[in-house]
N, CA, C and O of each residue as an XYZ file, in Angstrom:
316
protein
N       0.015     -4.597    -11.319
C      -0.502     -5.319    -12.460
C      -0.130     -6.800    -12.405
O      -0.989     -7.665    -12.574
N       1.456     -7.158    -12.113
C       1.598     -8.476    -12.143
C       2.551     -8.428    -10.783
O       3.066     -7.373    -10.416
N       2.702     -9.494    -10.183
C       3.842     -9.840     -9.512
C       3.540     -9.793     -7.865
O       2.324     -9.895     -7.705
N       4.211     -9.678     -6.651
C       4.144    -10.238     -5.614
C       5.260     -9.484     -4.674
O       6.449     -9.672     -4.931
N       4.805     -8.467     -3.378
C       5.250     -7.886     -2.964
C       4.613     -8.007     -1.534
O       3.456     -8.292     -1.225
N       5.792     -7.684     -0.682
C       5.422     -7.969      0.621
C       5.600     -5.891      1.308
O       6.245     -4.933      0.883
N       4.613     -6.088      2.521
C       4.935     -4.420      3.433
C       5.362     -5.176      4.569
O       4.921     -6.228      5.030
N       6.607     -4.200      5.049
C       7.500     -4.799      5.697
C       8.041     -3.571      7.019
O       7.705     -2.458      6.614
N       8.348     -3.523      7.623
C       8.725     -3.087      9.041
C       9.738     -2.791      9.793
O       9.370     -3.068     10.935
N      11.298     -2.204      9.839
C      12.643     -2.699     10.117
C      12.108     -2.486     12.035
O      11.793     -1.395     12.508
N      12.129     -3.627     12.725
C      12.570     -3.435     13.551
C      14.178     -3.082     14.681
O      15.269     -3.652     14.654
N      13.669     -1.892     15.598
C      14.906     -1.865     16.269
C      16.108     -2.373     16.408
O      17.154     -1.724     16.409
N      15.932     -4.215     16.600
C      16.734     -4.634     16.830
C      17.402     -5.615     15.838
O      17.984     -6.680     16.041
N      17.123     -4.884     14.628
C      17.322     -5.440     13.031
C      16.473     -6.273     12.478
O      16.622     -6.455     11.269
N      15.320     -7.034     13.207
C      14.782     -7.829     12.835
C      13.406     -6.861     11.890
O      13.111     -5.693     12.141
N      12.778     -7.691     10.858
C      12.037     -7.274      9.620
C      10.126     -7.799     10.056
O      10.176     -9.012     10.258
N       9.454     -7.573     10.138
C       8.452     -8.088     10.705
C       7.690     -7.408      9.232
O       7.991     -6.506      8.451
N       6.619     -8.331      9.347
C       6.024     -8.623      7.742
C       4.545     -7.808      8.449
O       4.090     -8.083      9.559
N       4.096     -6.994      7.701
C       2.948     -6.136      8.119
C       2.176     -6.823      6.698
O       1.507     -7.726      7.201
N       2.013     -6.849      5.734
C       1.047     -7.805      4.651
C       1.875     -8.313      3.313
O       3.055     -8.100      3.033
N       0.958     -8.992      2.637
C       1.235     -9.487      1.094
C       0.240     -8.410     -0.103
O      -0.938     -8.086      0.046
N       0.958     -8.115     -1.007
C       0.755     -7.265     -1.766
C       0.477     -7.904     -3.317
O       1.365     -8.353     -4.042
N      -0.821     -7.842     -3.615
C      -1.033     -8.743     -4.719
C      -1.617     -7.770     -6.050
O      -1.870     -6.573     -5.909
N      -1.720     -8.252     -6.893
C      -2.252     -7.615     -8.099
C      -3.038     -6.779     -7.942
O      -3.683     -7.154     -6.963
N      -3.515     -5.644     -8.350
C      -4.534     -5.019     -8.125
C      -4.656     -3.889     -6.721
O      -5.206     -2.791     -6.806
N      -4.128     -4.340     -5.674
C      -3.636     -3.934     -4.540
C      -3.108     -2.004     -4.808
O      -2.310     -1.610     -5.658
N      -3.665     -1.363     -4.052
C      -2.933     -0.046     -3.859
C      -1.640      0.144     -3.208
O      -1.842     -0.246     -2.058
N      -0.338      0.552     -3.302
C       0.708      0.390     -2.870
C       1.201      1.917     -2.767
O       1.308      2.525     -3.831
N       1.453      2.462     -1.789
C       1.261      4.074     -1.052
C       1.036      4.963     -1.606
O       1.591      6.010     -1.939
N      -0.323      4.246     -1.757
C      -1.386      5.843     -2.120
C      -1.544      6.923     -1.248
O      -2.211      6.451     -0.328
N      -1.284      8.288     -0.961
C      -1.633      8.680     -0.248
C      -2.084     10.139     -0.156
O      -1.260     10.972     -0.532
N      -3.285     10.578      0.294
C      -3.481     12.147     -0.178
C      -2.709     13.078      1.078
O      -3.032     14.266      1.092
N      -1.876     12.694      1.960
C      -1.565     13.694      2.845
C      -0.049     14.511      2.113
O       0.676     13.773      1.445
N       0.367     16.003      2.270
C       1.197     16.365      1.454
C       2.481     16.245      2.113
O       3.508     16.379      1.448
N       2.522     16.005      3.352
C       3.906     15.609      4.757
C       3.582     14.323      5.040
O       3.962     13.997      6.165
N       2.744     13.058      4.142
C       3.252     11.621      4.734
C       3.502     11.323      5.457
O       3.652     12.418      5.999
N       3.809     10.531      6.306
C       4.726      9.899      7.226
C       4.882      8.148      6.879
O       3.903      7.404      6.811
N       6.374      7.675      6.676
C       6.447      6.445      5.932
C       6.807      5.207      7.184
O       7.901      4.782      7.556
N       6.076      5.020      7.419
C       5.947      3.454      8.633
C       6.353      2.061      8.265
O       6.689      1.164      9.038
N       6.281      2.031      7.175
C       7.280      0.665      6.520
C       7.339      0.904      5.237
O       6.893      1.946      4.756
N       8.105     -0.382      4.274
C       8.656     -0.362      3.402
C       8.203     -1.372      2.848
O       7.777     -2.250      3.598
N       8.132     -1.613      1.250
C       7.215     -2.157      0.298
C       8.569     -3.153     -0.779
O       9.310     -2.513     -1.526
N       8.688     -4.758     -0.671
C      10.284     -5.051     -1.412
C       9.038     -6.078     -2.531
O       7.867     -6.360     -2.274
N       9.503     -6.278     -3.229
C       9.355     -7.205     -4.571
C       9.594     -8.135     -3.720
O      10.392     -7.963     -2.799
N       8.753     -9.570     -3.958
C       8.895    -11.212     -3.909
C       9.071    -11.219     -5.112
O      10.267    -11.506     -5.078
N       8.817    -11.125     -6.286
C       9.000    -11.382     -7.560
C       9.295    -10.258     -8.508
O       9.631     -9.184     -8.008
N       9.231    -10.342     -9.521
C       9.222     -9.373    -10.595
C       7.949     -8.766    -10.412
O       6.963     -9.384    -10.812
N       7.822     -7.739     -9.912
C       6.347     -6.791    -10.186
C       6.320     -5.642    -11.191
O       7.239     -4.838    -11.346
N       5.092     -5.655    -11.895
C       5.084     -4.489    -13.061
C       4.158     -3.931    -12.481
O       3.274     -4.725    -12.160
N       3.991     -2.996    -12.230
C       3.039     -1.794    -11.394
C       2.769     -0.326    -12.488
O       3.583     -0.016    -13.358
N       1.664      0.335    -12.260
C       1.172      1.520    -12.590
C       0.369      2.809    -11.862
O      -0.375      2.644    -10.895
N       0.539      3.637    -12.252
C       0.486      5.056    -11.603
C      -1.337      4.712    -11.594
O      -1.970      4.198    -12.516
N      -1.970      5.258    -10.026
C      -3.304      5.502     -9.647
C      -3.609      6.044    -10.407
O      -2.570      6.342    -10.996
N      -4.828      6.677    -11.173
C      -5.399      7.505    -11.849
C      -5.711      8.572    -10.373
O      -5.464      8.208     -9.224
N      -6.140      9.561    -10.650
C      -6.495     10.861     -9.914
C      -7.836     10.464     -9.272
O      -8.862     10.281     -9.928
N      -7.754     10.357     -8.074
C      -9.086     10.596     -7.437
C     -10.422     11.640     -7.815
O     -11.649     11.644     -7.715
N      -9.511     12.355     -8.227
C     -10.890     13.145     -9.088
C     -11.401     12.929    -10.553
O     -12.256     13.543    -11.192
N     -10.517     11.739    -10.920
C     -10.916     11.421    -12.439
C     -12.441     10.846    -12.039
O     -13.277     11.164    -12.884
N     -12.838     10.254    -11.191
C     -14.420      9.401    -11.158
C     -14.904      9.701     -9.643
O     -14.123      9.862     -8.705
N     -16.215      9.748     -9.555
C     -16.398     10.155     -8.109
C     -16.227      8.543     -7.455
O     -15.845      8.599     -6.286
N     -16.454      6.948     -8.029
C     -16.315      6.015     -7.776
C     -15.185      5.585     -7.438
O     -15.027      4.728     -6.569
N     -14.269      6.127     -8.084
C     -12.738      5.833     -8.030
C     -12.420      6.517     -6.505
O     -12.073      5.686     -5.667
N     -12.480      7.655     -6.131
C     -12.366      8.396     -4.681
C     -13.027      7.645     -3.660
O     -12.882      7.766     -2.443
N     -13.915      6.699     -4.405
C     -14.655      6.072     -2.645
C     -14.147      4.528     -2.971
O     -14.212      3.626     -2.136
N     -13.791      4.415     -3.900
C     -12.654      3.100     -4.204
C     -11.496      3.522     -3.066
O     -11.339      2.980     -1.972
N     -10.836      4.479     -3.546
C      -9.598      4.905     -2.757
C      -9.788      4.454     -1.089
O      -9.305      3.676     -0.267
N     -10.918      5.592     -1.215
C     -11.440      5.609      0.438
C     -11.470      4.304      1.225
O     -11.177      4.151      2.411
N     -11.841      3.480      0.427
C     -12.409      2.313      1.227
C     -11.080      1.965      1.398
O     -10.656      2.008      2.553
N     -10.177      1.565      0.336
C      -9.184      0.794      0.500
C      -7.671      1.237      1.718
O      -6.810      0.625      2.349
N      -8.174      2.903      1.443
C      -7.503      3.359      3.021
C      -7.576      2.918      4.239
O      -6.699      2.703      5.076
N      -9.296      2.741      4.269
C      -9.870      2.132      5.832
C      -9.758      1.016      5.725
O      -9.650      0.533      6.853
N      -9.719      0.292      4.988
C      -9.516     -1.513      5.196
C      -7.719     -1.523      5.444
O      -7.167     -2.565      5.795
N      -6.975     -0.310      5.224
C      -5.579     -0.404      5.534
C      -5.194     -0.350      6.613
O      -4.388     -1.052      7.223
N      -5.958      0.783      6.983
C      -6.079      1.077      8.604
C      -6.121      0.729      9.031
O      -5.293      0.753      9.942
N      -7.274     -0.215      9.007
C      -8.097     -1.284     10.197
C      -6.897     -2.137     10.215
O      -6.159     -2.202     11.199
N      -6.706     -2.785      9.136
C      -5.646     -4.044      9.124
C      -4.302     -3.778      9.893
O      -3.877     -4.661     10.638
N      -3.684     -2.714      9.757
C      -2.713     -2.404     10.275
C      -2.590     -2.014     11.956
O      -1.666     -2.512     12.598
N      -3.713     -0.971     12.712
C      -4.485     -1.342     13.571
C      -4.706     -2.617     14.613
O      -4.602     -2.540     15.837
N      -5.058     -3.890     13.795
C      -5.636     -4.875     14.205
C      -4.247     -5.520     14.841
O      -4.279     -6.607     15.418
């Protein structure tokens, strides 16, 4: 909702490598798999006030909202 968060990476050799910037509106680990697997870590730049996804099955729009924003994660992360 408000505030400024970075996804972040611990490398091996202690060093932190910045995978994106996390802005308003932004999905922050959404995920439908029930065994996850967690590849980095999500810290506050600022004070962030955040709120719970609604259910993918609340709207059929909202699920291809989701969707998309998975594959544009992918890709990005990927790239």
């Amino acid at each position: 909702l408000s505030g400024w968060a970075v996804r972040v990476r611990d490398l091996m050799d202690g060093r932190r490598q910045v995978m994106s910037f996390l802005l308003p509106g932004d999905l922050i680990g959404h995920c439908d798999h029930q065994r996850a697997v967690t590849v980095s870590s999500v810290m506050a730049l600022s004070e962030v006030r955040l709120c719970v996804a609604p259910a993918a099955d609340a709207a059929e729009a909202l699920a291809e909202a989701y969707a998309v924003s998975r594959a544009y994660d992918e890709a990005y992360l990927l790239a």
